[in-house]
N, C-alpha and C positions, 0 to 999 in steps of 0.2 A: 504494500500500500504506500503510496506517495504522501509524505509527510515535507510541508515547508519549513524551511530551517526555522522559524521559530520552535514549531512541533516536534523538531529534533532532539532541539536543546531544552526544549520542557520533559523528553523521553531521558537524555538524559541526566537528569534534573538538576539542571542548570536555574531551576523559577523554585524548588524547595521538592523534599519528599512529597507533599499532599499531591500537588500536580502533576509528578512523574510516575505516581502510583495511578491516580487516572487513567492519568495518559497509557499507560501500561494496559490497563484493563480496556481502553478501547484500540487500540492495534493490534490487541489477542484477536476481540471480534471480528475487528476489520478482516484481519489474515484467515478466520475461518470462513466468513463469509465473502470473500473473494470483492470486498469493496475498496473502489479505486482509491478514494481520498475521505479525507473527511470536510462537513459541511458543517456550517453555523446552524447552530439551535434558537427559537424564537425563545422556547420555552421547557422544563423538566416537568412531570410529574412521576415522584419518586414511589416505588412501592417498599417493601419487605420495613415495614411498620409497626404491624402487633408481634407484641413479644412472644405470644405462643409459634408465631412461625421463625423468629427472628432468632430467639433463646439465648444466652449469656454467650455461647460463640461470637451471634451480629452483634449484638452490645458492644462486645471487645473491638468486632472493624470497624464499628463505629465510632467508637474513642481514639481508637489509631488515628483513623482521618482529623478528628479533632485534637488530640492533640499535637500537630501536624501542622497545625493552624487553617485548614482547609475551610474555602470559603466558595461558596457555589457564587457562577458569572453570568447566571441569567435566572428570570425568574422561575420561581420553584414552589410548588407544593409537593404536597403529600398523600399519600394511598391511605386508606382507614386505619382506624389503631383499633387495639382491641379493648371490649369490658370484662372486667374478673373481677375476685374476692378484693381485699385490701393487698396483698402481698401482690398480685398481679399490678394492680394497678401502681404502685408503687414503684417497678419495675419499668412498667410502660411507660410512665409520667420519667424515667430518666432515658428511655428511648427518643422520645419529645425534645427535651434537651439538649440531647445530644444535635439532633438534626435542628433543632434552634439553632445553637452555637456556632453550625455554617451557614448561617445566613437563609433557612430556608425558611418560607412562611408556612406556621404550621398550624395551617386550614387542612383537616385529615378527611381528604371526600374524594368518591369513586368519580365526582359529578363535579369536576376542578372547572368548569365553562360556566356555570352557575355562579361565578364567583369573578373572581381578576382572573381566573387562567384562561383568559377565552381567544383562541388562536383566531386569527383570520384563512380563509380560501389560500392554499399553496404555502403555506407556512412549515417550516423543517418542525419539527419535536422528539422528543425524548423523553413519550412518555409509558408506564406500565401498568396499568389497572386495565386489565383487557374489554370491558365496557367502555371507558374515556380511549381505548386507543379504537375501537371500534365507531364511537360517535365522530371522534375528529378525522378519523379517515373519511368513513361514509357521509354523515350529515353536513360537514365544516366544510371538508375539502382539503384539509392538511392534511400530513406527510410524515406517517411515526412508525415503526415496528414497535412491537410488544417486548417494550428491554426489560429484560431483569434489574431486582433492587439495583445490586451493584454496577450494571453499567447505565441505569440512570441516574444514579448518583455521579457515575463517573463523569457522564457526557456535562451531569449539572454544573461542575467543578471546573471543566475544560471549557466548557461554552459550544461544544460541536459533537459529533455523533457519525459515525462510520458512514457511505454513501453507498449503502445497501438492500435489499428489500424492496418495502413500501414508498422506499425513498424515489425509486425510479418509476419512469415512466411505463416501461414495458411490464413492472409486476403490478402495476393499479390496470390491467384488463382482467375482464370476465373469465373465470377459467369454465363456466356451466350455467347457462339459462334457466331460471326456474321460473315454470308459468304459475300461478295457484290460480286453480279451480277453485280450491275451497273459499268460504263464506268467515272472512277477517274481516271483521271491525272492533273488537272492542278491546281493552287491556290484555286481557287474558289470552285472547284468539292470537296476536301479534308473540306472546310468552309461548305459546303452545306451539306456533308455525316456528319462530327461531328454534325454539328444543330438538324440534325434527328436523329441522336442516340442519345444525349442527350437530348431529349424530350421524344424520346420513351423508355429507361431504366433507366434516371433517376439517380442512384448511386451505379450502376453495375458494374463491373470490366469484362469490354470485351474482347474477343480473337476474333480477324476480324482476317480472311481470302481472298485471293484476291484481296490483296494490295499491287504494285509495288511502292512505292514513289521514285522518283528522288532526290528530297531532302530533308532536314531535315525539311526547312524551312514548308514546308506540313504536316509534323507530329507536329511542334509547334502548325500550326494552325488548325488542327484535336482536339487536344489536348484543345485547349483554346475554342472551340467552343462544344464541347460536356460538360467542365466544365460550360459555361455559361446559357448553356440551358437546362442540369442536373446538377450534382455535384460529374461527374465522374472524379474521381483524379487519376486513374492507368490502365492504356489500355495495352494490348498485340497484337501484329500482326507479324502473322507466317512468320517465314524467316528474319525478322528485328528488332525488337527489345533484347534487353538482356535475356530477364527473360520467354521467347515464350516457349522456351523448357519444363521448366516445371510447363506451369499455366496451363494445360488443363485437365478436367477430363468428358472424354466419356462420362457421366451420363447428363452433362448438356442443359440444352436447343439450341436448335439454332434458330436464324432469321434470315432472309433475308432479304437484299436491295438492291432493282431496280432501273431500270434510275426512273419511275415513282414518285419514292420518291425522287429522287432528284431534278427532273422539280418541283414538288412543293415547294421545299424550294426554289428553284430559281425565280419562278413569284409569290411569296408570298411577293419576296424583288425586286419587277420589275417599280419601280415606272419612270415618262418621265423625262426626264432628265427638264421639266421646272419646276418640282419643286426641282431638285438637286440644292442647290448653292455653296458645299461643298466637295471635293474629300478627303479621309481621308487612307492613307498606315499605318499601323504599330502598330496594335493590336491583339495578343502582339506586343511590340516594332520592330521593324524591322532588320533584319542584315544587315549586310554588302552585301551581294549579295543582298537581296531585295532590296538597296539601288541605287546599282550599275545598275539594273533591270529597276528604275525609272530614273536613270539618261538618259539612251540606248532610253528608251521609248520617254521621251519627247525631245531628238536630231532627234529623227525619226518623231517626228512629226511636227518638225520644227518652230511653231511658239506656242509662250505665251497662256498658258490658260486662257478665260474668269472668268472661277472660280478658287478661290485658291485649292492648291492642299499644304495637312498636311502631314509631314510624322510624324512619334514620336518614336523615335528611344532612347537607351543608350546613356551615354555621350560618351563609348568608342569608340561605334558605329560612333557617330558624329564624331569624332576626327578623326579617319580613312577617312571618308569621304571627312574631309577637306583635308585633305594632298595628297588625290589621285585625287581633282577636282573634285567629282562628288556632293558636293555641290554647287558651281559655276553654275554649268549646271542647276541643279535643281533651282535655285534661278532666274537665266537667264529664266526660264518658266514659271515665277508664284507660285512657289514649294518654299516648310520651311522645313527644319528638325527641331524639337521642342524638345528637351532634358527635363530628367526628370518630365514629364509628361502626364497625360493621359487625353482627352474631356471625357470619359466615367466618369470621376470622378471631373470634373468640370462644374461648373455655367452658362452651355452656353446655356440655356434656351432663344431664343429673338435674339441668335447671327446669326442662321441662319434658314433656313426653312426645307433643306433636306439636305442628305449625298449621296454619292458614294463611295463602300470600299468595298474591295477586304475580306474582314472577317466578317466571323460567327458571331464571337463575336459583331463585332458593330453593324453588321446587329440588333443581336438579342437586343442592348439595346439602340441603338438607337431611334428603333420602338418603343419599350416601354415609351420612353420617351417623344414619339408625333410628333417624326420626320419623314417625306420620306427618304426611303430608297432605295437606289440603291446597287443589291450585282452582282458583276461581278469580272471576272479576270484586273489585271492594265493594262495589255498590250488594251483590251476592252474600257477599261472605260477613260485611255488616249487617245487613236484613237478617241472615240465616242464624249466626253465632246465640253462642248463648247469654 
């Protein structure tokens, strides 16, 4: 990989250990991935955050870089942290820290566009929460691979990012046409359709046809649910997204999807509500309209839910919500908004039995994890809960 003499002399670290250790970590990538040079980054978002994945290992590379003096060269957030007992939390609250101390801002959300991280159309990134690398590929128009903690930290530090992947032109085309027959429109329908694509291609780059979305919020969760269940990071669909016009080439495969395929993902996740004890909105994190959506929901249902009801939403997110009262409401029914953090990424093993949630995504890791699952739309799963 061609490195400019500055790049050289930062490799061999000639600017301090923090930045030759970087830099280190991104010429590995480069040289496996067979990328020419490296590119300036608009922006980082960092993953490998909750200390259950992280564990007193990451801690330790983490304080290396800090005491190091390393300091990120563009702007930077953060992947979710996790919730636990006091001793977790404790731990994690000096994972926080740590990634304070270089300079990053630490807003802990899958949903970093919600906030200042918000890229513009063709913008380089380096980011890894594979829903945020999914949205800004597909809905923004920016230009990220799905980096690990460590070389988004790296690229944050250096300011640039190997020119590989999603970076180029030729790998943002269609690699398989998907028509859907099936009948998508609501939350759930869009959770359901992503699950089965991302099981059945895997790490594709699809062009779906015959999709009206009403809102965005539906392509997030299109997006976060075919990354979860494959490790597709850039989708196209005709008529709405940015880059539709020119990912397609006649030569490629097509598949179809019927309601059939999607009644399966639905009674796959159909567990009785007495093993639910848990309602969960907002993964990814939730917006302001989702928000606003759960507040509506539980005023019409008029009285407190028997089980708690999670949302997990951005800080900015949350902050809006307070000021317009529809956290009020939501609290008034048994309902949390929970800031900078995510259950998928936390110790909650014992905390409860089953889930109920409007997304693919937890559908899909929930279940893995040993839980009941309940996947419905919220307007559904508030009316029905106990």
């Amino acid at each position: 990989m061609y490195l400019t003499k500055e790049e050289e002399l930062i490799l061999a670290g000639e600017y301090g250990y923090a930045l030759q250790k970087a830099m280190e970590i991104l010429v590995a990538l480069g040289d496996i991935y067979g990328a020419d040079r490296l590119i300036p980054i608009k922006s980082a978002q960092v993953a490998g955050v909750s200390y259950k994945n992280l564990g007193d290992a990451g801690v330790e590379f983490l304080r290396d870089f800090v005491d190091a003096g390393a300091k990120v060269s563009v702007y930077t957030t953060l992947n979710p942290a996790g919730i636990g007992d006091d001793e977790f939390m404790e731990k994690q609250g000096k994972v926080l820290e740590l990634y304070r101390a270089m300079g990053i801002e630490v807003t802990a959300t899958c949903t970093p566009y919600y906030g200042a991280n918000l890229p513009k159309f063709g913008d380089h990134l380096a980011w890894s929460e594979s829903s945020a690398v999914s949205f800004a590929n597909s809905i923004i128009g920016a230009r990220t691979n799905r980096e690990g903690g460590p070389s988004s930290l790296a690229a944050a530090i250096v300011g640039k990012t190997p020119n590989y992947g999603l970076h180029l032109d030729e790998n943002r085309k269609a690699t398989v046409k998907v028509k859907v027959e099936a009948n998508v429109k609501s939350f759930a329908d869009y959770s359901a359709l992503g699950y089965h694509l991302g099981k059945a291609l895997g790490n594709d780059v699809p062009y779906i046809t015959g999709l009206k979305p009403e809102r965005i919020d539906y392509l997030k969760e299109l997006g976060a649910s075919m990354a979860a269940t494959g490790s597709i990071a850039l989708y196209h669909i005709e008529g709405e997204t940015p880059e539709y016009r020119h990912a397609i080439d006649d030569k490629i495969e097509t598949i179809t999807v019927e309601e059939k395929d999607l009644m399966a993902v639905r009674e796959s996740f159909s567990d009785d509500w007495s093993e639910i004890d848990m309602i969960l909105i907002g993964c990814p994190h939730a917006s302001l309209m989702e928000v606003k959506e759960i507040a509506e929901l539980l005023r019409m249902r008029g009285k407190p839910l028997k089980i708690p009801l999670f949302i997990t939403a951005s800080r900015s997110v949350k902050a809006l919500a307070d000021s317009l009262g529809y956290t009020d409401v939501i609290e008034r029914y048994n309902g949390r908004i929970i800031v900078d953090s995510c259950f998928v990424v936390s110790p909650i093993k014992g905390w409860y039995k089953g889930i109920a949630t409007n997304s693919g995504k937890s559908a899909f890791y929930f279940r893995s994890f040993g839980f009941s699952v309940r996947l419905d739309d919220a307007e559904r799963l508030i009316k029905e809960a106990p």
